[in-house]
Biopython code that builds the backbone (N, CA, C, O; Angstrom):
import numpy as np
from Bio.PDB.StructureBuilder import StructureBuilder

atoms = [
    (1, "UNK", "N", (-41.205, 44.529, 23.845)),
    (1, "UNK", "CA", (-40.167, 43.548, 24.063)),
    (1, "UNK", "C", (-40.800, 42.217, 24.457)),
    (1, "UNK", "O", (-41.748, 42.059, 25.226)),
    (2, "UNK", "N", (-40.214, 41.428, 23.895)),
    (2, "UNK", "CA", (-41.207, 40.132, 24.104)),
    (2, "UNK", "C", (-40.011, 39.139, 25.488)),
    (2, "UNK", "O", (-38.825, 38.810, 25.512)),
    (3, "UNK", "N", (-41.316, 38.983, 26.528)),
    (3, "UNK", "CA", (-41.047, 38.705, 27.672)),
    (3, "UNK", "C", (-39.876, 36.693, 27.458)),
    (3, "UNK", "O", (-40.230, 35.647, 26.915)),
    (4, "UNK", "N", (-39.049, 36.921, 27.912)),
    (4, "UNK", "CA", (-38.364, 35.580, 28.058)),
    (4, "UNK", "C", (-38.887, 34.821, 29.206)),
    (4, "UNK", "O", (-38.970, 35.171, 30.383)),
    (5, "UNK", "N", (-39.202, 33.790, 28.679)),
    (5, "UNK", "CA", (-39.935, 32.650, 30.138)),
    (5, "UNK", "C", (-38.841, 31.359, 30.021)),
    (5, "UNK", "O", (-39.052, 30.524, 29.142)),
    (6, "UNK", "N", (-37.750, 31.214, 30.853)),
    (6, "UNK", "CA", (-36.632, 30.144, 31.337)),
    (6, "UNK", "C", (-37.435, 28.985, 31.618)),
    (6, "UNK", "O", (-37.213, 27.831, 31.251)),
    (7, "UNK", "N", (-38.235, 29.345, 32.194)),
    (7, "UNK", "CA", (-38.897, 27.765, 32.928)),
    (7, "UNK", "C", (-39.464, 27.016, 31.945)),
    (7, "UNK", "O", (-39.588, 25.824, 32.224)),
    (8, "UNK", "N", (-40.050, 27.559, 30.289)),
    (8, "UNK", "CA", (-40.392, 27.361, 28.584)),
    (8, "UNK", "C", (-39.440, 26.664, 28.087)),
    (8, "UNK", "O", (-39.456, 25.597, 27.473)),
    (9, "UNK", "N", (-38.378, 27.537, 28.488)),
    (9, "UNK", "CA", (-37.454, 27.496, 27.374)),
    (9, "UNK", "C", (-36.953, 26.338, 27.980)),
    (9, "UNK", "O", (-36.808, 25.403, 27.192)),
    (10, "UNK", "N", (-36.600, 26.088, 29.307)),
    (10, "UNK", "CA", (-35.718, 24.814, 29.234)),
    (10, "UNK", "C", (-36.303, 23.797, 30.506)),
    (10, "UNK", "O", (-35.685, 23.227, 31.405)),
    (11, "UNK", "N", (-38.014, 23.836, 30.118)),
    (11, "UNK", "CA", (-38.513, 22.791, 31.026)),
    (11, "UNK", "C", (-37.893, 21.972, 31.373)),
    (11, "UNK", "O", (-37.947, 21.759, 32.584)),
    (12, "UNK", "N", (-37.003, 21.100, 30.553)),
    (12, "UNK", "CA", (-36.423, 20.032, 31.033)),
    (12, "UNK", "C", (-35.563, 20.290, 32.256)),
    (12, "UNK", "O", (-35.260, 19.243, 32.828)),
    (13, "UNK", "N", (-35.121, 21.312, 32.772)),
    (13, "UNK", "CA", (-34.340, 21.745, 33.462)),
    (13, "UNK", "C", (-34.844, 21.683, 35.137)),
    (13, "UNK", "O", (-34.362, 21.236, 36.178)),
    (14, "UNK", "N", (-36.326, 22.534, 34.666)),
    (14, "UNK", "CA", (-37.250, 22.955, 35.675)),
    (14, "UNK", "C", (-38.217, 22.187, 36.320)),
    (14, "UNK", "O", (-38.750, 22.479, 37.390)),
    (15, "UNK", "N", (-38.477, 20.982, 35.495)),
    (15, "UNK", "CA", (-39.783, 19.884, 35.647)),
    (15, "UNK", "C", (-39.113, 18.902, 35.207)),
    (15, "UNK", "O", (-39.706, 18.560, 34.184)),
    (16, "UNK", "N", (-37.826, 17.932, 35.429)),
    (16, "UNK", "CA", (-37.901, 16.862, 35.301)),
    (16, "UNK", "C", (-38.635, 15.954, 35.280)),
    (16, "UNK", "O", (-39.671, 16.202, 35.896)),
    (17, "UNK", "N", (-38.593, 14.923, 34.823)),
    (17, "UNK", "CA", (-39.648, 13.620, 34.811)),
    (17, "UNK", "C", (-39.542, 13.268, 36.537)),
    (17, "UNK", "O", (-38.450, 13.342, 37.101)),
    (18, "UNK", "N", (-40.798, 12.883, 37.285)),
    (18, "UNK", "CA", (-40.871, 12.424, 38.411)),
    (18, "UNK", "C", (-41.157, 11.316, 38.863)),
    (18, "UNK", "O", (-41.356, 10.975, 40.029)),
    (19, "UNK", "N", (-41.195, 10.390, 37.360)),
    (19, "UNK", "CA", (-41.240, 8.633, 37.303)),
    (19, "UNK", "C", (-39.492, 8.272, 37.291)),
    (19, "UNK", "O", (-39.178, 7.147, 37.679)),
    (20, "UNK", "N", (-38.247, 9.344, 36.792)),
    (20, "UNK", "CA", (-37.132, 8.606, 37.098)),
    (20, "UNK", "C", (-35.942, 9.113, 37.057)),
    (20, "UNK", "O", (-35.967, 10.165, 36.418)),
    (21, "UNK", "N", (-35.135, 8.909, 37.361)),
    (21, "UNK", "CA", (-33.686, 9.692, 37.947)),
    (21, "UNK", "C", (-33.456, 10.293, 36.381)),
    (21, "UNK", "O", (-33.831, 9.720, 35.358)),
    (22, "UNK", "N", (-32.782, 11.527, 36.443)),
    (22, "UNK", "CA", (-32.742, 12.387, 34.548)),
    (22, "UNK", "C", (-31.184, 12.810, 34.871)),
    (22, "UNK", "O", (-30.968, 13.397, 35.932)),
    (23, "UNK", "N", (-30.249, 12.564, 34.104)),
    (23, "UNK", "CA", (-29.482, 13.531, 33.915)),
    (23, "UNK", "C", (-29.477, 14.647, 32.686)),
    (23, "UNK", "O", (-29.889, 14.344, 31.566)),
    (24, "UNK", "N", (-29.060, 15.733, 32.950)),
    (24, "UNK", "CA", (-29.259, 17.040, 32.224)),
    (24, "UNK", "C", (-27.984, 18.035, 32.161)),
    (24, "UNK", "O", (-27.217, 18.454, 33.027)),
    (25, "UNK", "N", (-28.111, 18.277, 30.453)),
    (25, "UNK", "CA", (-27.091, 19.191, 30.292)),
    (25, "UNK", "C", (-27.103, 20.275, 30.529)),
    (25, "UNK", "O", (-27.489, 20.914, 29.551)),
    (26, "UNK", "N", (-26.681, 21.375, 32.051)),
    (26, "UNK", "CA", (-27.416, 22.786, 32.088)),
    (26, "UNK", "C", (-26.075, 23.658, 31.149)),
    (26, "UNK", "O", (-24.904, 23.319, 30.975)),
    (27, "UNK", "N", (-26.696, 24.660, 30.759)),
    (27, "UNK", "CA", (-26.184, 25.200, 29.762)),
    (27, "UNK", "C", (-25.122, 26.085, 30.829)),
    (27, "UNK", "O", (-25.369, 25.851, 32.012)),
    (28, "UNK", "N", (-24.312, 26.779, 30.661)),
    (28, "UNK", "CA", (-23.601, 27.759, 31.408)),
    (28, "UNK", "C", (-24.187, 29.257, 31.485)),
    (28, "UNK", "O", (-24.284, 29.961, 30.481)),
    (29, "UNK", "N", (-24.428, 29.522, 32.300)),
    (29, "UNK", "CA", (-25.143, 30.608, 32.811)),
    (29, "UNK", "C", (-24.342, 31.837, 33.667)),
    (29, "UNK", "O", (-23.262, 31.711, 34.245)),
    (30, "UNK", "N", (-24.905, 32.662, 33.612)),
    (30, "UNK", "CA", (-24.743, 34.036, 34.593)),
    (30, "UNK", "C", (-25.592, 34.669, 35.569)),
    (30, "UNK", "O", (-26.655, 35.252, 35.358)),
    (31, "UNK", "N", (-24.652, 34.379, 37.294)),
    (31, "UNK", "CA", (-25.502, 34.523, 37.906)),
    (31, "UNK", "C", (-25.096, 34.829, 39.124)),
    (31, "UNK", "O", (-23.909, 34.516, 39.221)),
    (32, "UNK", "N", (-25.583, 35.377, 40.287)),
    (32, "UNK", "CA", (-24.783, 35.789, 41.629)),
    (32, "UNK", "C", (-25.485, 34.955, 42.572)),
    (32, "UNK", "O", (-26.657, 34.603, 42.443)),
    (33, "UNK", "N", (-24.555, 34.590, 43.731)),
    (33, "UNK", "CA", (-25.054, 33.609, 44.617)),
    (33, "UNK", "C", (-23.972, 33.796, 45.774)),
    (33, "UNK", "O", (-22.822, 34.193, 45.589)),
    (34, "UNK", "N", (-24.704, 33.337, 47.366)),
    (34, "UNK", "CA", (-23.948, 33.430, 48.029)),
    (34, "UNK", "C", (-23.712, 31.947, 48.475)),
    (34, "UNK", "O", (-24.476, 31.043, 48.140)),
    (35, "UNK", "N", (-22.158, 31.685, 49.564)),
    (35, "UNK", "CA", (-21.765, 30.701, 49.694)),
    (35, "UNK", "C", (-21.618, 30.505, 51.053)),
    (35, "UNK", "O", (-20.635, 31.032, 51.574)),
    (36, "UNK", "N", (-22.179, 30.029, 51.567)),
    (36, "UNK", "CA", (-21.672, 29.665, 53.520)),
    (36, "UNK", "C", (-22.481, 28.039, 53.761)),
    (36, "UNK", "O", (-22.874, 27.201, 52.949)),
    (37, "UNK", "N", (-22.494, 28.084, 55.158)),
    (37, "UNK", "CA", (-23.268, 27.519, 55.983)),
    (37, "UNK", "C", (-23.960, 27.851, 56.971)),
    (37, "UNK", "O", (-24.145, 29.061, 57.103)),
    (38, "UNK", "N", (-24.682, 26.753, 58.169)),
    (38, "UNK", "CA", (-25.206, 26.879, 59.228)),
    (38, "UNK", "C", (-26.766, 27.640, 58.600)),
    (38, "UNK", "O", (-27.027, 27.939, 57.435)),
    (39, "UNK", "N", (-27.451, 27.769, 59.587)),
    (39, "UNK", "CA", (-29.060, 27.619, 59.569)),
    (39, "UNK", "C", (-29.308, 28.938, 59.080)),
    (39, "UNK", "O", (-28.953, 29.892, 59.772)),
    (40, "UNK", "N", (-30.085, 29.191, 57.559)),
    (40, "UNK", "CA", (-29.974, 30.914, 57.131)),
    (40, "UNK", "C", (-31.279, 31.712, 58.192)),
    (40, "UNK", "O", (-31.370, 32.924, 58.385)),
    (41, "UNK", "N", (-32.119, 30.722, 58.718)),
    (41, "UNK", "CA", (-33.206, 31.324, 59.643)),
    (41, "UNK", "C", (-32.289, 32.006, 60.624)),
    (41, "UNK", "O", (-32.712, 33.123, 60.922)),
    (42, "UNK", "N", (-31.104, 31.658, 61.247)),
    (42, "UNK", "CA", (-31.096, 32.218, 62.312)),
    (42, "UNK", "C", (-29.650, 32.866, 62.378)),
    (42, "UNK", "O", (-29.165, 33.320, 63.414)),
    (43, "UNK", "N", (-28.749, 32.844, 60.601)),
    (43, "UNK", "CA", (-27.589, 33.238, 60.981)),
    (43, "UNK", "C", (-27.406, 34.667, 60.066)),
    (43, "UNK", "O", (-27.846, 34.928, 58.946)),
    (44, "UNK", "N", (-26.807, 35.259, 60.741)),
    (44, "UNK", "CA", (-26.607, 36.972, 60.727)),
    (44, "UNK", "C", (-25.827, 37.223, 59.422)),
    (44, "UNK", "O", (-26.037, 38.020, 58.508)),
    (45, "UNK", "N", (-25.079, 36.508, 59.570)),
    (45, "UNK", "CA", (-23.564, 36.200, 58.271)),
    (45, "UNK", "C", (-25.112, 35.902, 56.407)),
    (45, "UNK", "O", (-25.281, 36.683, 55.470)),
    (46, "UNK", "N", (-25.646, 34.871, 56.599)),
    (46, "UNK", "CA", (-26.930, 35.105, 55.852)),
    (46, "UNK", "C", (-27.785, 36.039, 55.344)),
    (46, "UNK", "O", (-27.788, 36.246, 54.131)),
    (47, "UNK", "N", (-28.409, 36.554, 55.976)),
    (47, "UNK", "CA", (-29.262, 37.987, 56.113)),
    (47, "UNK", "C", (-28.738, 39.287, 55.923)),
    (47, "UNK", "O", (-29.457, 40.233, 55.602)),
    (48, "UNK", "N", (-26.857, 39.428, 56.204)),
    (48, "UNK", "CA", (-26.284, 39.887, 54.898)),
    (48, "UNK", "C", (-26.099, 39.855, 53.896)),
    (48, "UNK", "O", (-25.973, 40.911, 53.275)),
    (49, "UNK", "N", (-25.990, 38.581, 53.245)),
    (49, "UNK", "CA", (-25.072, 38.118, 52.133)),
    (49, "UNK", "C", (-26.698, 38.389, 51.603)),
    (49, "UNK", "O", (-26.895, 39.426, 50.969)),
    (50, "UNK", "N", (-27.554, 37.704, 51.794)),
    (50, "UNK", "CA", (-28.859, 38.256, 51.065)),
    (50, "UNK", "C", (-29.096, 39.857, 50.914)),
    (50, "UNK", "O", (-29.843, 40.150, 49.981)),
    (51, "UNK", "N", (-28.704, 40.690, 51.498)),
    (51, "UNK", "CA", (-28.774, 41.894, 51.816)),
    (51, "UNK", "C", (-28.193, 42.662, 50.599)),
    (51, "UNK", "O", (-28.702, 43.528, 49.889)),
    (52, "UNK", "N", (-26.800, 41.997, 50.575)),
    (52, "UNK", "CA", (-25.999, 42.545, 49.797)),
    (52, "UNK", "C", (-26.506, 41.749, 47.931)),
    (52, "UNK", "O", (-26.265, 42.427, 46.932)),
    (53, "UNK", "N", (-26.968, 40.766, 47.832)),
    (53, "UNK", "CA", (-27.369, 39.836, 46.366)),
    (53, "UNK", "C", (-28.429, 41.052, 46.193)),
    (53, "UNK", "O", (-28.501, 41.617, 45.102)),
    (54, "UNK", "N", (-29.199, 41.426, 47.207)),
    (54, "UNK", "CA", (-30.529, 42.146, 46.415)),
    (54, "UNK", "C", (-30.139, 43.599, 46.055)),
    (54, "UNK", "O", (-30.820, 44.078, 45.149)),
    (55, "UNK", "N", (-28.959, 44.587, 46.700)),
    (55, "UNK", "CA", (-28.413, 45.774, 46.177)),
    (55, "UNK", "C", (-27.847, 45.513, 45.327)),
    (55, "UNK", "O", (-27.840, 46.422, 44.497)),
    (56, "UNK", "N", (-26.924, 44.070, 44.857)),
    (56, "UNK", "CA", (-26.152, 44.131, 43.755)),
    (56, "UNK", "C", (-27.025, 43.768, 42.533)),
    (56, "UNK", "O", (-26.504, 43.927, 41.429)),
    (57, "UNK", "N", (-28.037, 43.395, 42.583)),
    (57, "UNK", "CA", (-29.112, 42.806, 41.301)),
    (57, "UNK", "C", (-30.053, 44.034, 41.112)),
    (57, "UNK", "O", (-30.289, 44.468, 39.984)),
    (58, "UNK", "N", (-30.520, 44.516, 42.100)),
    (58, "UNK", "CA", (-32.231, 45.608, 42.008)),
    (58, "UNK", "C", (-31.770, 46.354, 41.177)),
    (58, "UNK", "O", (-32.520, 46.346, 40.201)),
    (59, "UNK", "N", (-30.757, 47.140, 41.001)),
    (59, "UNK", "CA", (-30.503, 48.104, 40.271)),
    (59, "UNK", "C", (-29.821, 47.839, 38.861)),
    (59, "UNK", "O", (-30.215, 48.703, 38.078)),
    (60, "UNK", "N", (-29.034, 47.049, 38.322)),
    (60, "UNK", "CA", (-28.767, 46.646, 37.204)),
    (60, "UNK", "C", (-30.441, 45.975, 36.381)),
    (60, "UNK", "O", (-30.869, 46.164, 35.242)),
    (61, "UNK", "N", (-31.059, 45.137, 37.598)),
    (61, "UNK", "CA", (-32.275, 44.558, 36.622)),
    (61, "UNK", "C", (-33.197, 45.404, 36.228)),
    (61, "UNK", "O", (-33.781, 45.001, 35.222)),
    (62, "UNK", "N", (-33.740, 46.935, 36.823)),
    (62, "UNK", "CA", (-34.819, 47.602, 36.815)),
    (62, "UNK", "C", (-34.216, 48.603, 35.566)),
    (62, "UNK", "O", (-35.003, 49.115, 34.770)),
    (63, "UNK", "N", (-32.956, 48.797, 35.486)),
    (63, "UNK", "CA", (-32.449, 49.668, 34.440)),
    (63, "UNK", "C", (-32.260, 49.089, 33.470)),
    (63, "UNK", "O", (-32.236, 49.729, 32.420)),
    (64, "UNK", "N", (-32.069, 47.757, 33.455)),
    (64, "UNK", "CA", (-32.236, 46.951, 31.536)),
    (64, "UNK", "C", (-33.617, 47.173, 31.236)),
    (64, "UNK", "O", (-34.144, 47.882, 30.378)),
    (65, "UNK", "N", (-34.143, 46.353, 32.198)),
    (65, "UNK", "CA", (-35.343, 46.545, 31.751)),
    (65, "UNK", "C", (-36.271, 47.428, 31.413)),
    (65, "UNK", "O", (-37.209, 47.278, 30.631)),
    (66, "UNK", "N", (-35.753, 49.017, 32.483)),
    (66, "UNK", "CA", (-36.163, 50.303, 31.499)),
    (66, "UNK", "C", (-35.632, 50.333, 30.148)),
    (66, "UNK", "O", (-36.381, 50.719, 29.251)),
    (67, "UNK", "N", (-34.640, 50.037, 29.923)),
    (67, "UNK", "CA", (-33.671, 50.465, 28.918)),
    (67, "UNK", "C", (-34.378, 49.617, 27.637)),
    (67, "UNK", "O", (-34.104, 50.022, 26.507)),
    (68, "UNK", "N", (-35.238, 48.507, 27.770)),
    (68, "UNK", "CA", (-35.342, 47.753, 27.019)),
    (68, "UNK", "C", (-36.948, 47.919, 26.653)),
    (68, "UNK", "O", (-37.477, 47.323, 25.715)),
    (69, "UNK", "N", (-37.532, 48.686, 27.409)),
    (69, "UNK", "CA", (-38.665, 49.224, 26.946)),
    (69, "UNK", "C", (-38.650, 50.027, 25.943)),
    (69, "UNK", "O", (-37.728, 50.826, 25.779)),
    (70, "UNK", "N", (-39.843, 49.910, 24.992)),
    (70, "UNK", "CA", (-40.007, 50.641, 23.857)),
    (70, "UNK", "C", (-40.463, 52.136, 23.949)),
    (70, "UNK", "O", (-41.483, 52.426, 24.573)),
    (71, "UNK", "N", (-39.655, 53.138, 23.287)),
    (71, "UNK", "CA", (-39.956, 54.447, 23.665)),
    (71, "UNK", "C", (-41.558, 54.286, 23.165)),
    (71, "UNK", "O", (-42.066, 53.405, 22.472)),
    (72, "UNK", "N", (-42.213, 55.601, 23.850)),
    (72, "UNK", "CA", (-43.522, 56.015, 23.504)),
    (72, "UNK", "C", (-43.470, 57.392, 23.013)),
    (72, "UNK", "O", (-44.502, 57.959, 22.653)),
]
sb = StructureBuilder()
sb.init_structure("model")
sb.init_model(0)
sb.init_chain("A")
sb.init_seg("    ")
for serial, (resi, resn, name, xyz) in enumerate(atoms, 1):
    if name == "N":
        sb.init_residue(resn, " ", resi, " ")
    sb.init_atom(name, np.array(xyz, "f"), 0.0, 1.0, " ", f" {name:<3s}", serial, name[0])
structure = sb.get_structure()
């Protein structure tokens, strides 16, 4: 399976020019994220919501990606 590299595919996205202000069309994407405030070093409400992004991703990503390996 040939590996996808995002940061390739849409440098412009990832490395803007750093001689001058860029606007950019980001494409629409799929993706999980959490939403709050206050300081994530020291807030509890945080260190869940991260808690919970990495059970809801680890297991869908490790099984495509078995799935997408080539039998032997």
């Amino acid at each position: 399976m040939e590996k996808l590299d995002l940061k390739k595919k849409w440098k412009h996205l990832y490395q803007p020019p750093a001689t001058a202000i860029t606007a950019v069309d980001v494409p629409p994407l799929t993706y999980l994220m959490v939403d709050g405030e206050g300081d994530p070093n020291t807030s509890k409400a945080f260190e869940q919501a991260i808690e919970a992004l990495y059970s809801l991703s680890y297991t869908p990503k490790f099984s495509l990606k078995k799935s997408l390996q080539p039998m032997k």
